[in-house]
C-alpha positions in Angstrom: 24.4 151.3 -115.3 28.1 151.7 -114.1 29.1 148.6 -111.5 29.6 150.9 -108.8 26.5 152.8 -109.0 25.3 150.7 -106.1 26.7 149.3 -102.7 25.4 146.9 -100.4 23.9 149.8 -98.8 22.4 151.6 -101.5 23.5 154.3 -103.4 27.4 155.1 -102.8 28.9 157.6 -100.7 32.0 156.2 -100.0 34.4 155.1 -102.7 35.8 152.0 -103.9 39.4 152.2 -102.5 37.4 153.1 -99.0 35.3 150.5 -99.5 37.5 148.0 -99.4 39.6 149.6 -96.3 36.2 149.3 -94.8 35.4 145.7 -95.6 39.3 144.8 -94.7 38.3 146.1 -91.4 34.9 143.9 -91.5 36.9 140.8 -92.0 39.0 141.3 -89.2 35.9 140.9 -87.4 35.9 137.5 -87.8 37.8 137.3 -84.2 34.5 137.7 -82.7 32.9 134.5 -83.9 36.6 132.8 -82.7 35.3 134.2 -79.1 32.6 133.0 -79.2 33.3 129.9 -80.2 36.7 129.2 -78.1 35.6 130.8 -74.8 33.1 130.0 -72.5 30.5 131.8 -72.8 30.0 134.3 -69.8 34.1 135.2 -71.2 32.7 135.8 -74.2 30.1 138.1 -73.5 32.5 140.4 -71.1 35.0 140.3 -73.8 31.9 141.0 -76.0 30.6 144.0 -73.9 33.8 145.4 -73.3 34.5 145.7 -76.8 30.7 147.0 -77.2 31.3 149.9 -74.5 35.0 150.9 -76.4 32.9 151.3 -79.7 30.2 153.2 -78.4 32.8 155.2 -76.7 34.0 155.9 -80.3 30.5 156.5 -81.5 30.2 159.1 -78.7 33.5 160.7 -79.7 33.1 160.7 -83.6 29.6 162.4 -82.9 31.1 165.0 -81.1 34.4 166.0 -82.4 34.1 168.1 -85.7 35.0 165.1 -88.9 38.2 167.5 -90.0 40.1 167.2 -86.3 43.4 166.4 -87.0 44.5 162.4 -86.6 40.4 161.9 -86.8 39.5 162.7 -90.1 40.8 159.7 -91.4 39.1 157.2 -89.3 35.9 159.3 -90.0 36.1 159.0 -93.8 35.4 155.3 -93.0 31.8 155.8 -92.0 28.7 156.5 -94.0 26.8 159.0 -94.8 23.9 156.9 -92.8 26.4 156.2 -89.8 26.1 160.0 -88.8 23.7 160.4 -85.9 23.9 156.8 -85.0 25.5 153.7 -83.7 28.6 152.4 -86.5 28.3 149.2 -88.1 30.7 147.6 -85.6 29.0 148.6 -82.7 25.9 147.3 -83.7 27.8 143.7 -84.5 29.6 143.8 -81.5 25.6 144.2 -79.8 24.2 141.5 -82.1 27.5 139.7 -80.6 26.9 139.9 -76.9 23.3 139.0 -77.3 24.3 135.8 -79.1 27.3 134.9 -76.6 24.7 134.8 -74.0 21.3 133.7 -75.2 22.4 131.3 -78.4 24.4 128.4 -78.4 28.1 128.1 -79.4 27.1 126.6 -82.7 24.7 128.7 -83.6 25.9 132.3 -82.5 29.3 131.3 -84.5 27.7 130.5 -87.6 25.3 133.5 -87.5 28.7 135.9 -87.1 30.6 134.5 -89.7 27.5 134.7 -92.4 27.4 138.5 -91.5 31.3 138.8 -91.1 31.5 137.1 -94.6 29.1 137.5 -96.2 29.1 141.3 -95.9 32.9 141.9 -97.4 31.2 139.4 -100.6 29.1 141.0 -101.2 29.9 145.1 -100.8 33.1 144.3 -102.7 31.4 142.3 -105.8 28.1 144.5 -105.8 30.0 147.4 -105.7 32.5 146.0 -108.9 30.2 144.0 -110.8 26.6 145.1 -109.6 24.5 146.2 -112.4 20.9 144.7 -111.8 19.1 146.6 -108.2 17.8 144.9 -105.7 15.9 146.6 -103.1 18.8 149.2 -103.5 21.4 146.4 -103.5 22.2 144.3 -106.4 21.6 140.2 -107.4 24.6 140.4 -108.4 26.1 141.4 -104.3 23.3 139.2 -103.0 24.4 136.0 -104.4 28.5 136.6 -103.9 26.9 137.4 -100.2 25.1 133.5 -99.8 28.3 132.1 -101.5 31.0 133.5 -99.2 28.7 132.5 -96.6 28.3 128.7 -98.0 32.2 128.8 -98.5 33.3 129.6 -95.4 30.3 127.5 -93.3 33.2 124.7 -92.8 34.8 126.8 -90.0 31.8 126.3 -87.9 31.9 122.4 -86.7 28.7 121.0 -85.0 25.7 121.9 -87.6 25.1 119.9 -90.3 24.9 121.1 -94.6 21.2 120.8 -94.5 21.4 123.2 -91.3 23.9 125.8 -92.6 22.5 125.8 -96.4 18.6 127.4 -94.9 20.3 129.6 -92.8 22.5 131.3 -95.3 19.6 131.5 -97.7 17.8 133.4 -94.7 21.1 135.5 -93.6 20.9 136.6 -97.5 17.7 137.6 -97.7 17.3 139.2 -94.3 20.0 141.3 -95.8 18.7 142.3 -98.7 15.4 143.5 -97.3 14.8 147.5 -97.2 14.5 147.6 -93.2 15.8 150.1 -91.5 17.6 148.7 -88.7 21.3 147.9 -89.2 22.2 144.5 -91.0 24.6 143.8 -88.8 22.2 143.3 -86.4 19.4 141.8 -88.2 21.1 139.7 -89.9 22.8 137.3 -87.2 20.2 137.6 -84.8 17.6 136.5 -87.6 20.1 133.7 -88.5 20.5 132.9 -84.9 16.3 132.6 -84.0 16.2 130.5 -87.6 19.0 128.2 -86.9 17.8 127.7 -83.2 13.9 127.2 -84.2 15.0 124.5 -87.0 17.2 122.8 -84.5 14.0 122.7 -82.1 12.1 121.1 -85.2 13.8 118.6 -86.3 14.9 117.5 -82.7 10.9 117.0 -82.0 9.4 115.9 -85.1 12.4 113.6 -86.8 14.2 112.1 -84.2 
């Protein structure tokens, strides 16, 4: 099996030089777990939702216009295949995002969008290189450079202990990995979120 036979998403239909345009994109993402962590929190979730409403704006647009419109066709090529018809990838981070800001602690809503900021640019660009065992349409080999980037970059998040962060990027890894349909970055740091939060509540009132 070639290494790029499969992406983080399945089969390919974008290709590697895109891919890593797209995942360049991703990491610059990373500004949204900054909000959330630097602002308070009703800030952060206007910020949040303002940025939501410009992306769905460009859903609305990208849905409409024909892909080959001049000075479009290049942001276009971007997208999947799977994007067509639906929300992008950024808007549904950017919703993931805005619920977090409001209903998740600082701690918690940061670490939960850097796993899926991270984690996703691991493991599309290493799957998609050096993936050659499938996964549930994914590879191992992208699942574990996923947890890794996530366990490598859990130091920017301050407040949660190792023993807190470790579980929750094991969960962030596999909540990725499953075949559901709904968008991972959505899943993903919500399920890390509702994780994170219900250990927090456990150990508060059973070891303390």
């Amino acid at each position: 099996m070639k290494p790029e036979t499969f992406s983080r998403d399945g089969l390919t239909d974008i290709s590697y030089s895109t891919e890593i345009r797209r995942k360049l994109i991703h990491l610059s993402s990373l500004w949204i777990p900054a909000a959330v962590w630097y602002l308070p929190k009703v800030a952060a979730a206007w910020i949040l939702g303002i940025a939501l409403l410009v992306s769905l704006g460009v859903d609305i647009v990208r849905h409409v216009l024909p892909a080959n419109t001049a000075g479009w066709r290049h942001l276009t090529a971007l997208f999947r295949i799977r994007e067509k018809g639906t929300l992008s990838g950024s808007s549904f981070l950017l919703l993931a995002a805005f619920f977090l800001a409001l209903f998740f602690s600082r701690e918690t809503a940061a670490l939960s969008l850097v796993y899926i900021v991270v984690g996703d640019v691991g493991g599309a660009l290493i799957g998609r290189r050096f993936g050659r065992h499938p996964l549930f349409g994914k590879t191992w080999e992208g699942s574990l450079a996923f947890f890794l980037a996530c366990i490598i970059f859990s130091p920017l998040v301050l407040g949660l202990p190792l023993w807190g962060k470790l579980p929750a990027a094991v969960v962030a890894t596999i909540i990725e990995v499953l075949p559901v349909k709904l968008d991972d970055n959505l899943t993903v740091p919500l399920g890390t979120a509702c994780f994170l939060t219900l250990l927090t509540w456990a150990t508060t009132k059973y070891l303390t």
